[in-house]
Structures are given as C-alpha cells and as structure tokens.
GUROVO-698586 format. One line per 2 residues: their letters; for each residue x, y, z of C-alpha. Coordinates in Angstrom, 1 decimal, padded with zeros to 4 digits. Layout:
REM GUROVO-698586
a) X:Y:Z ~ ...
END
This chain:
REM GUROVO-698586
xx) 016.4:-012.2:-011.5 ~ 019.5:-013.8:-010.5
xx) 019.7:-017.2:-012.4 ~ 018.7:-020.9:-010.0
xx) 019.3:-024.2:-010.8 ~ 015.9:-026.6:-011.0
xx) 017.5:-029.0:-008.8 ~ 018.0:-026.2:-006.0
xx) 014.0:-024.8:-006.6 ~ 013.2:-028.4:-006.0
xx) 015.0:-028.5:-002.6 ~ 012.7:-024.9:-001.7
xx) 009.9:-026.1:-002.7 ~ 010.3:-029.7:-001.4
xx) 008.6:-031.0:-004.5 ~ 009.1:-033.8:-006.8
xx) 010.5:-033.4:-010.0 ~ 009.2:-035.6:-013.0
xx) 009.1:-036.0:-016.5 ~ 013.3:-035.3:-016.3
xx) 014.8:-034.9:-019.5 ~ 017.9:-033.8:-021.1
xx) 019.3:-033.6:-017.4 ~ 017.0:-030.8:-016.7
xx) 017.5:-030.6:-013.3 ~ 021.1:-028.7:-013.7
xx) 019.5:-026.0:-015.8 ~ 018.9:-022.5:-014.7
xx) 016.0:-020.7:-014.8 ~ 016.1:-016.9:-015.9
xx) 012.6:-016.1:-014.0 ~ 009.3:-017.0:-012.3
xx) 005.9:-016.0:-013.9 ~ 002.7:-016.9:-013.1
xx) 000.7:-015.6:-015.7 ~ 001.3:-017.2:-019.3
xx) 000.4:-014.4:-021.0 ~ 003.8:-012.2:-020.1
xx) 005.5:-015.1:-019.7 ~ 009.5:-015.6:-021.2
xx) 011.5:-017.8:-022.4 ~ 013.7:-020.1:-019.8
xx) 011.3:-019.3:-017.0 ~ 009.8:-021.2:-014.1
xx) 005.8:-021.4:-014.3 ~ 003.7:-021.4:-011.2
xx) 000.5:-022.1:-011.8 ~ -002.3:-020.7:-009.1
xx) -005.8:-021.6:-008.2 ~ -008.5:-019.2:-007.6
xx) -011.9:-018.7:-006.5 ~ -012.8:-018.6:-010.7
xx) -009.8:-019.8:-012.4 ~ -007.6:-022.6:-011.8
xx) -003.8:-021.7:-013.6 ~ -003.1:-025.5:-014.4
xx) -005.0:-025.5:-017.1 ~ -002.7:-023.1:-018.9
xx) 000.3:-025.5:-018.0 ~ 000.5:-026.9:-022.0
xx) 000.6:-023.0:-023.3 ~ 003.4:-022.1:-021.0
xx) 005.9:-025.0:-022.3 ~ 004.5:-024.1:-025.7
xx) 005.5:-019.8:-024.9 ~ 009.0:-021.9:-023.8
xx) 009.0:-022.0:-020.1 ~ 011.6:-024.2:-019.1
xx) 009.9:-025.8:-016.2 ~ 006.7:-025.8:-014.2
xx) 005.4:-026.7:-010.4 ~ 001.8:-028.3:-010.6
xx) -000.5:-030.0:-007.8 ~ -001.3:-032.3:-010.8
xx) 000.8:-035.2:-012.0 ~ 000.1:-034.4:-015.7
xx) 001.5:-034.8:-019.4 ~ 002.3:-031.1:-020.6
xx) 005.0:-031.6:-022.9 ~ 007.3:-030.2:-020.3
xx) 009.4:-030.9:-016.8 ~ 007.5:-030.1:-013.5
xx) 008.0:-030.4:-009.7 ~ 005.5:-031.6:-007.8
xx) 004.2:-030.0:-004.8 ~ 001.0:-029.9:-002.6
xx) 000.1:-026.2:-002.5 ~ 001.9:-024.1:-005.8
xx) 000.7:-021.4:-003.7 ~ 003.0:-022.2:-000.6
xx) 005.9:-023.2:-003.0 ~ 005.4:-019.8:-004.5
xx) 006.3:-018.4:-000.8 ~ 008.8:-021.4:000.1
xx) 011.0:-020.2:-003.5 ~ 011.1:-016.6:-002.3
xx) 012.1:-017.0:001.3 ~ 014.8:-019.3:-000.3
xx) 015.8:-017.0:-003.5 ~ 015.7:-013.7:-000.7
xx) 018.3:-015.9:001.5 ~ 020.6:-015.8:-001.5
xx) 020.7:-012.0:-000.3 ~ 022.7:-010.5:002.3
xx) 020.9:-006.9:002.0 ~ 018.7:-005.2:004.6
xx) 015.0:-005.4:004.1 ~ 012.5:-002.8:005.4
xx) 009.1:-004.1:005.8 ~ 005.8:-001.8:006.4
xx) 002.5:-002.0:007.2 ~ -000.7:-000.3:008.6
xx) -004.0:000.7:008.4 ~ -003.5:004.1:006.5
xx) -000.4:005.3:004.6 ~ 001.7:002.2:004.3
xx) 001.8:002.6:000.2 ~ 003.1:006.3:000.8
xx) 005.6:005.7:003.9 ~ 007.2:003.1:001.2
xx) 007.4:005.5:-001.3 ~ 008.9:008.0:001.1
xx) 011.3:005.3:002.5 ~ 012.2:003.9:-000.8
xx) 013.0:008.0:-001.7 ~ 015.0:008.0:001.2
xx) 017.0:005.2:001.1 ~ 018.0:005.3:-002.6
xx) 020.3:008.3:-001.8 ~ 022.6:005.9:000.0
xx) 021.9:002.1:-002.0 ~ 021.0:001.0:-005.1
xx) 017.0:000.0:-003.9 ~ 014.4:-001.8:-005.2
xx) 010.6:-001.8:-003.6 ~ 007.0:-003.1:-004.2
xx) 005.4:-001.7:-007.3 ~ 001.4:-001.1:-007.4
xx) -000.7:-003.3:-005.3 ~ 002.1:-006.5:-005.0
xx) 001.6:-006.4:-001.2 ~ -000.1:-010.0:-000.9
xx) 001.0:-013.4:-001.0 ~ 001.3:-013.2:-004.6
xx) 003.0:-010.2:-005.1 ~ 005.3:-009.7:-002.6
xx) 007.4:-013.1:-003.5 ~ 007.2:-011.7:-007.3
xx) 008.8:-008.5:-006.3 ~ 011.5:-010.6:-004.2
xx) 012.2:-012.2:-007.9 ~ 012.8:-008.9:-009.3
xx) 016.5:-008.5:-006.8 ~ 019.0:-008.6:-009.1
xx) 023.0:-009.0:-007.7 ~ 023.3:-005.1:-008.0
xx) 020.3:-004.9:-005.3 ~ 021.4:-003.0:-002.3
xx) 018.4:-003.1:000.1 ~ 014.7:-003.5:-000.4
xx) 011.6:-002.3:000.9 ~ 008.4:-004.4:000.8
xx) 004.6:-003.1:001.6 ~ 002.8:-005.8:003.3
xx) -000.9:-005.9:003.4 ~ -003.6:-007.9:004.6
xx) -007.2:-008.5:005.2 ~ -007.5:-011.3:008.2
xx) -004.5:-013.1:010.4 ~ -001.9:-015.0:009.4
xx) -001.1:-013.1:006.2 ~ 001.5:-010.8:007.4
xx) 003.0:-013.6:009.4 ~ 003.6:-015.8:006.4
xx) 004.7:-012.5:004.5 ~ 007.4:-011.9:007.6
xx) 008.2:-015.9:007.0 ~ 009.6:-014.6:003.6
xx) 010.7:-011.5:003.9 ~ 012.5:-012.0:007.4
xx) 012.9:-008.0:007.6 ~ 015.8:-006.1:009.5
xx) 013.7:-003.1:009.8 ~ 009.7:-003.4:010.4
xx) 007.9:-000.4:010.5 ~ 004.0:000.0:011.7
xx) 002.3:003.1:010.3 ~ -000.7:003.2:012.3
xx) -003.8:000.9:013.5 ~ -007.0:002.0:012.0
xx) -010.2:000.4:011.0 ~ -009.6:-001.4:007.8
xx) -010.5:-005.2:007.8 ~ -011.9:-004.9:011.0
xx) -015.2:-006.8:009.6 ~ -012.4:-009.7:009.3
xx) -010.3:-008.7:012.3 ~ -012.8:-008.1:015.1
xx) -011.7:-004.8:017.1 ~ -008.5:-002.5:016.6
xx) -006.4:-005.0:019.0 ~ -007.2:-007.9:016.7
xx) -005.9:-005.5:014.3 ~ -002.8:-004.8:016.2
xx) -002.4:-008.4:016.8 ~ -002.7:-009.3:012.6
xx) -000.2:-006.3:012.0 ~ 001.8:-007.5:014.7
xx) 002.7:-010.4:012.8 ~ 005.5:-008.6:011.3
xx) 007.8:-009.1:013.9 ~ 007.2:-012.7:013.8
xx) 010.2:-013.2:011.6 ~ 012.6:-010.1:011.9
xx) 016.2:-010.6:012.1 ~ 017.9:-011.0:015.9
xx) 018.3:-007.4:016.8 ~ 015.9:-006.2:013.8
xx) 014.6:-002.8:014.4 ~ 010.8:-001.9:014.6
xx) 010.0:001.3:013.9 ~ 006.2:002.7:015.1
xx) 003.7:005.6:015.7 ~ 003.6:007.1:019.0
xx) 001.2:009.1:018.2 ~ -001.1:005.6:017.6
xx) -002.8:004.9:021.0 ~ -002.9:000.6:019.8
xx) 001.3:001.0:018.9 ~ 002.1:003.1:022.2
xx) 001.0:-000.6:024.2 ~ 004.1:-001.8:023.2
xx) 006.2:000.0:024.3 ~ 007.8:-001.6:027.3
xx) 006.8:-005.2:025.9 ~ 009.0:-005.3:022.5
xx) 012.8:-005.1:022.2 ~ 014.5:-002.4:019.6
xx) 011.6:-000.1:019.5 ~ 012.0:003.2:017.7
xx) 009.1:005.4:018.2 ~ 008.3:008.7:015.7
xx) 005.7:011.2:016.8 ~ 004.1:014.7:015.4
xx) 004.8:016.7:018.2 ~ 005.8:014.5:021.3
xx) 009.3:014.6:022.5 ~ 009.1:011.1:024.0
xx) 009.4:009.7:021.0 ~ 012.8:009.5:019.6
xx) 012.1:011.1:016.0 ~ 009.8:014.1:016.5
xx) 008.9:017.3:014.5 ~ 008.5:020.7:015.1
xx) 007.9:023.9:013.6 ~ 005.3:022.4:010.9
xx) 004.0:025.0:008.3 ~ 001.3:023.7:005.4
xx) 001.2:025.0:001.5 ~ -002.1:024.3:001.2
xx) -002.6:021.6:-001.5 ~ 001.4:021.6:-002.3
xx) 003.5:020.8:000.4 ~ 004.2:020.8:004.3
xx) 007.3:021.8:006.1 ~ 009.0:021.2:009.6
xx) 011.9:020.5:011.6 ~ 012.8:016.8:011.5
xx) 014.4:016.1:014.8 ~ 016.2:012.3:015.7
xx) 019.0:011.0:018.4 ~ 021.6:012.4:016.3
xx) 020.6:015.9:015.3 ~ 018.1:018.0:013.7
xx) 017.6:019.3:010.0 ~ 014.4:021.3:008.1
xx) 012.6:019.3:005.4 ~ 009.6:019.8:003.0
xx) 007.8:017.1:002.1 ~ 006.1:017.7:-001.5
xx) 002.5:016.5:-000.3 ~ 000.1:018.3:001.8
xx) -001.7:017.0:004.9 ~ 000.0:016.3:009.0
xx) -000.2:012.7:007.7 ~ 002.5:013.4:005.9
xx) 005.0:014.7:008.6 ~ 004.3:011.3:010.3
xx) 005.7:009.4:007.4 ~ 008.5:011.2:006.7
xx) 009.8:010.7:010.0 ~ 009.4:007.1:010.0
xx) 011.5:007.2:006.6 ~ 013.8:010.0:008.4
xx) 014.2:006.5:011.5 ~ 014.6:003.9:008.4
xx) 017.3:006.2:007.1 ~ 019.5:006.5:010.2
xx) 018.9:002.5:010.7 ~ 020.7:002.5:007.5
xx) 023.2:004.9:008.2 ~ 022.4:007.4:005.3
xx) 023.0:011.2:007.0 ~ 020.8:014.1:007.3
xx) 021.7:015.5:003.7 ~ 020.8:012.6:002.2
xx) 017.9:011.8:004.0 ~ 016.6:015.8:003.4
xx) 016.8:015.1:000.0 ~ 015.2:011.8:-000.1
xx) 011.9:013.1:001.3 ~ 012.4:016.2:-000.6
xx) 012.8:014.3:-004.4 ~ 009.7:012.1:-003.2
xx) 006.5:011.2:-005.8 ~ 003.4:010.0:-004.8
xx) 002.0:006.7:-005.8 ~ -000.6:006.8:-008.7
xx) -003.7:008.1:-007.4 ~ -002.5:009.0:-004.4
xx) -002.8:012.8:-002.9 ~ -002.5:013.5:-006.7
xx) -003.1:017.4:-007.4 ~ -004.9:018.1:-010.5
xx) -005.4:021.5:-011.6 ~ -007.6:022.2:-015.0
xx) -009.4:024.5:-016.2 ~ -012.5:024.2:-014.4
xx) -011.7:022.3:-011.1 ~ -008.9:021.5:-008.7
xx) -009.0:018.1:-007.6 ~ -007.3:016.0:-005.6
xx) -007.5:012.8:-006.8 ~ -006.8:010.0:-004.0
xx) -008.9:007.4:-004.9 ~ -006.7:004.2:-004.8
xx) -008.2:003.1:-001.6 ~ -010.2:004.6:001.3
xx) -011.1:003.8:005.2 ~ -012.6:005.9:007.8
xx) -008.8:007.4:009.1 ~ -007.7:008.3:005.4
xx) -010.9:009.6:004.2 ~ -010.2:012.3:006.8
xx) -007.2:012.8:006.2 ~ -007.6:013.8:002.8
xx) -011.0:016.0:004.3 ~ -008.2:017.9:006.4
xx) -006.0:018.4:003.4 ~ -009.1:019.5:001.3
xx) -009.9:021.8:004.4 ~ -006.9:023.6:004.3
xx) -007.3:024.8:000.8 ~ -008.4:028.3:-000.6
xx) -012.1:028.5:-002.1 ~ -015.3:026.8:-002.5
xx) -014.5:022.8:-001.1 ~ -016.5:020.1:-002.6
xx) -015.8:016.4:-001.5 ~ -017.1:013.6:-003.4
xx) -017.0:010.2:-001.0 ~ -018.0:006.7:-001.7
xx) -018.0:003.1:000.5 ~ -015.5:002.2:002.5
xx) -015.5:-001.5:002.7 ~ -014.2:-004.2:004.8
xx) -016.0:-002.4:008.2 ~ -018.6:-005.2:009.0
xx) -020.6:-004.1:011.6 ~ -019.0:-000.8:012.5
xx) -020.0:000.3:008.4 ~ -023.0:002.0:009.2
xx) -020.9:004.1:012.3 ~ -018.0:004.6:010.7
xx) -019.6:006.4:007.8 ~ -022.6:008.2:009.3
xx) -018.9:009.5:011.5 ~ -017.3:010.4:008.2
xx) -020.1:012.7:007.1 ~ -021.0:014.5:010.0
xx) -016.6:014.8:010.4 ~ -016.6:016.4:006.6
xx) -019.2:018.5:007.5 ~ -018.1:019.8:010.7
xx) -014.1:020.6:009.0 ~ -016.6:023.4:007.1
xx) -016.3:021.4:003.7 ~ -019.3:023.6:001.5
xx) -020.7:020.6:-000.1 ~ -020.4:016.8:000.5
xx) -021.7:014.2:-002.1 ~ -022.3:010.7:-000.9
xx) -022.1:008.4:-003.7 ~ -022.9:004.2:-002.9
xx) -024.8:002.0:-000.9 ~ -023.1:002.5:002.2
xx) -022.6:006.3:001.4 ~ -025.9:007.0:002.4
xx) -024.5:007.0:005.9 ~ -022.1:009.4:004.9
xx) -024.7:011.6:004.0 ~ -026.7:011.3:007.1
xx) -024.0:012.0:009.1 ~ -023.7:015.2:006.8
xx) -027.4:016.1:007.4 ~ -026.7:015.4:011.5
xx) -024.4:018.4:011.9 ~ -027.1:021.1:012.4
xx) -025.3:022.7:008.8 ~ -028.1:023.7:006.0
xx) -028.3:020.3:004.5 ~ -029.3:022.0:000.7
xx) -025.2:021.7:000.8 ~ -025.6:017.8:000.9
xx) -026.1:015.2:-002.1 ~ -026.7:011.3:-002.1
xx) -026.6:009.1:-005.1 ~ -026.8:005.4:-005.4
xx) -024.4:005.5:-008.4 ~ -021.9:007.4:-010.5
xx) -024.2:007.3:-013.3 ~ -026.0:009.2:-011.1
xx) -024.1:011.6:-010.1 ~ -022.8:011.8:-013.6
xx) -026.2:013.0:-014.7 ~ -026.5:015.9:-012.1
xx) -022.7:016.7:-011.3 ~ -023.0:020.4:-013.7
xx) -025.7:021.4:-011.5 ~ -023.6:020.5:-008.4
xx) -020.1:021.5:-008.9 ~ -019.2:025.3:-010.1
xx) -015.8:026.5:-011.7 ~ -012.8:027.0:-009.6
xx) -013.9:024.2:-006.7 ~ -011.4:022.4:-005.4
xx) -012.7:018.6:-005.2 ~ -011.6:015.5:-003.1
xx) -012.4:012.5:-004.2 ~ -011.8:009.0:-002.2
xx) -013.6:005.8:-001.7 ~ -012.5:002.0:-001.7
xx) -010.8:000.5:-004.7 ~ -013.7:-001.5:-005.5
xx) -015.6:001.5:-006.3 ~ -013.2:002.9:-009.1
xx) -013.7:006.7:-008.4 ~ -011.0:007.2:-010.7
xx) -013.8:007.3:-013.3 ~ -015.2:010.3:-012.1
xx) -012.0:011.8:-011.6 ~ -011.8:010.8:-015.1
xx) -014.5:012.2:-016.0 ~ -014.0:015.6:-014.1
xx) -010.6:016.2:-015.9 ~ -011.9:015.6:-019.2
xx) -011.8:019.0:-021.3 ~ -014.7:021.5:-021.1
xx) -016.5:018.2:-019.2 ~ -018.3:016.8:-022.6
xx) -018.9:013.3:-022.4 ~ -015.6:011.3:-022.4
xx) -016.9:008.2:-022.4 ~ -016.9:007.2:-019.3
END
C-alpha cells in the first residue's frame, strides 16, 4: 500500500480525530487491516460490526500488535489515536474511493449472475500481457473486500480489475461509488439472489448499478446473447456487445470446436480483425468470457498477440471447472458456488465427456420462491443431457431429484440423500471406476468435502 498521512484519512473519512499525541496526525500509515489477528505494525485499524461479533472490542489488542491508529463509532480509552466516525463500515468505503483517486489507472469492473469470478480471471490473464495488473483475490467481491483489494495498489500498479458481487440493491452501486470503473462489464442475468431481488429485471436493475459511477465516456461491455442485457441496447451510451455466434454483436466467435473436459477453441473475431484462440477450460460458457476479455483487451489497446496469449496462459480460480483425474474417477470439481444457469453449465461440460457420467448436485440457495422450480428444472435438464446417473444431495435437492425421476428415464439411475454423510455411506455402491463426476452446489453446502473425499487414495476414510 502506498503510504497516507492520518490527517488526509481523516478528511475521507470525515471523522474526528482524538486522543492526538506526538503530532500524530502527520504520520503515515503503511496499511489498513481489519482483522487483528494479521494485523502489522504502522497500520490503520478498522474495526467492523457484525451480526455475531462487534470488532471494537478488539480495539486495545490492535494498539497493543502496534497499529498506529484506529477509526471507532465509540469515543473510548484504548491506549491509542482514533478518528471518529458514524459507520467504520462507510469510512471503510469513503478511504478506498479516496486512496483509488490517488490512481490515475484504468479499472475494469465485472459482474453477473454466472461466470463473473472466471471472466476476471480471464481479463486479468489478458490484460497482464500489456500492464503490470492487480485483481480481486478469492471471494473479496463485497463491501469489505473490494476496498481491501483497492489497498493492495501499490505505485507500480498499472490497471486493476475488480469482481463485484451482490445479494440485494444498492450494493453494486456503492461498490461503483468506489471503484468509479472505466470499463464495466455484465456477464449475464440469471437467477441468483432472486429471493432478494424479485424477478430477472430487478436483477438487471441491482447489476445495473454498475454504471452508476463509471467514468464520462467509460465503456460497458455485455452479453448479447442475454435476453435482460440485449434491453439496453439503444438506451445506454458506449455499449460494446459480445455474442457466441451472432454477428450483431461487435465481438463474435466462430468456428468453435470442444476437447472434451480440456479445452475449447474458436475464431475470436472484433472491429479490428480476427485471430484463433484456445481457451484452456471446457464448456460454450467459456467462449462467451473470453470474448468479453478479448473487448476489455482492445479497450485497453493490448493487440491480438497479446490478447491470444492472455486467454491462452489463463488458470481457473480454485474450485472452479477444476479437472481431476485419479485413479479411480475423473471429476470435475466446481463447487465454489452454484445457481440454476451454472449448474448447467457444468451438466453440458460433463455431457460432452467420454464414458459413464455421474453428477453429484446439491442446494442452490438464494431462489426464494422459484427454489422448488428451479431445481425440480435442474434435474429433469441433467437428466434429459443423457447424464447416466444424478445424485441429489440436500434439502432442496430433493427437487432435483424429482425433476430427474419426471423425465420418463429408468429412475434406478437416480439417488437422493438428505446429507453427505449419507451419501458418504452408500457412494461405493453408487459410483464405479473410470466415471467421470460433476460436482456443484452452493458454497454453503461445502461439496468440496466430498470432492475431498472422492480424491482421497483407494477411497479409505480420509477423514472427512
């Protein structure tokens, strides 16, 4: 983090500085941190309520791990100099917008329903060709995270792309406040949050929010393909549109060919040219983000060789369309999150493959009234792709598996369990050697245990 002086943090923040000693107020602080526990010396403590833990009561341990100076809603004796403010939370937001101003470096924002966390990754491949980058890490796409990744630009930072996620209006718009993008770039409008949101167009309208603070002449960058993103067309300025297939759009591809499980390939094509690429994942999903990286990369002015070999040298996210191949199974491991449009996805990538196909699906949350729907859908779609054998695992997986049983297939081929223990207890008598598994579901199910628990050698009890 570039070093800022406490008087200029006060200023962001419009806070109240007390207990000022030894002319604090002309020192610099080397960080933020709002956790004591990795906290350093000579940085700025923000202390954060919660629904179960309130982060002023650790004030006294971060002066005593030598933070140099603290915000607090609490005029308190801590043994230290703070800045008063009404929300730390705000101030937290307030301190990035102002410590991002001290920038003049592009910003790509993006969002969606599905794929935001991989068309970051791909963008972030891309534009690292050209600029010394720095992006989101992990799951810092919230009001928390994203002003702690705006802490990590350092004066060697070059550009920056941020992931912003949500779960109900007004979130992106106060992320936009900070991040004040040049490029935006939608991925898609899906499902997810919709028990918060209301329909797909109050989805649109929360993701929307993204454009609320892009720069004059900012360039948004969206899915033609996306029948919610396609409405606004002739009602937003700078609009570059990407599509799989559709020549309307101004990035398009062509001549797609699929690796099963390894890669996909096609002609990128964009207003200045045309060039071949293979992206190192499998699934159509993925031709749709690497053209919105291929858009982000011309806004940049990177060319075509650089841009080829950005989506080329891309990684996926941890637990992400991650291939594993052992011994007994093949499994695709994509378990970091899950919602009715990714779930298939990763069906149509499992459907692709060679062999016996096995896909092992758990709740999707967040879908309020459209839960039951939306997974009995799921189901009967796995079932209908061909996929031999379906396991439900959840509460609300028992949907899944209904749908299953509704598709007039032999429903011997179907499984439901309440919980993993479950399923851990009849899995050998399920699964034979050589299947090739999908495995998805919400975060808050942690699938990756039986992912986990599939890779473990010769399948003896890991533990798990």
């Amino acid at each position: 983090m570039k070093p800022i002086l406490i008087k200029d943090i006060v200023k962001a923040v419009n806070g109240r500085l007390i207990y000022n000693n030894k002319n604090i107020e002309n020192k610099y602080i080397s960080g933020v941190s709002t956790d004591t526990r990795t906290i350093s010396l000579g940085e700025l403590f923000i202390p954060l309520r919660g629904k179960s833990f309130d982060g002023h009561n650790f004030l006294k341990t971060a002066f005593e791990k030598s933070a140099l100076c603290a915000l607090s809603e609490e005029d308190i004796d801590v043994g230290g100099a703070l800045i008063l403010v009404e929300d730390t939370l705000k101030a937290l937001e307030d301190l990035a917008q102002y410590y991002l101003s001290l920038f003049n470096i592009p910003v790509v924002a993006v969002t969606g329903s599905t794929g935001k966390t991989t068309t970051k990754e791909l963008i972030f491949s891309v534009i690292k060709q050209g600029f010394d980058a720095l992006k989101t890490e992990g799951n810092f796409n919230n009001e928390i995270g994203l002003p702690l990744t705006v802490f990590r630009i350092e004066d060697s930072t070059q550009a920056v792309v941020l992931e912003m996620g949500m779960s109900d209006f007004g979130e992106i718009h106060r992320l936009s406040k900070i991040a004040r993008p040049n490029i935006a770039v939608i991925t898609n409008i899906g499902v997810s949050h919709i028990e918060n949101l209301g329909s797909r167009d109050g989805i649109l309208k929360a993701k929307c929010e993204i454009f609320d603070f892009i720069k004059e002449n900012g360039i948004k960058i969206l899915n033609y393909d996306d029948d919610k993103l396609i409405t606004l067309k002739n009602k937003k300025e700078n609009i570059v549109y990407f599509s799989i297939g559709d020549k309307n759009a101004q990035y398009y591809a062509e001549n797609i060919s699929e690796n099963p499980l390894i890669s996909i390939s096609c002609k990128i094509n964009t207003p200045n040219g045309s060039f071949d690429a293979t992206i190192p994942l499998p699934g159509m999903h993925m031709v749709s983000n690497a053209l919105a990286a291929a858009a982000v990369g011309e806004a940049l002015g990177l060319n075509h060789s650089q841009i080829k070999r950005g989506i080329e040298e891309f990684k996926s996210a941890k637990m992400r369309m991650d291939i594993i191949d052992n011994e007994n199974y093949k499994i695709i491991n994509d378990v970091y999150n899950a919602n009715p449009d990714s779930v298939k996805a990763g069906i149509n990538v499992l459907a692709a493959a060679e062999g016996r196909k096995v896909c092992i699906l758990g709740d999707m949350l967040e879908l309020g009234s459209e839960s039951s729907r939306l997974h009995f859908e799921t189901g009967k779609y796995a079932a209908e792709k061909g996929i031999d054998v379906i396991v439900s695992i959840g509460d609300a997986a028992v949907d899944l598996y209904k749908g299953a049983c509704e598709s007039g297939r032999d429903k011997s081929s179907f499984f439901y369990f309440k919980t993993k223990e479950d399923f851990f207890e009849n899995f050998k008598d399920i699964l034979k050697d050589n299947d090739t598994i999908l495995i998805k579901a919400s975060r808050a199910m942690k699938f990756e245990k039986i992912t986990q628990r599939l890779d473990f050698k010769n399948n003896e009890d890991c533990g798990i």
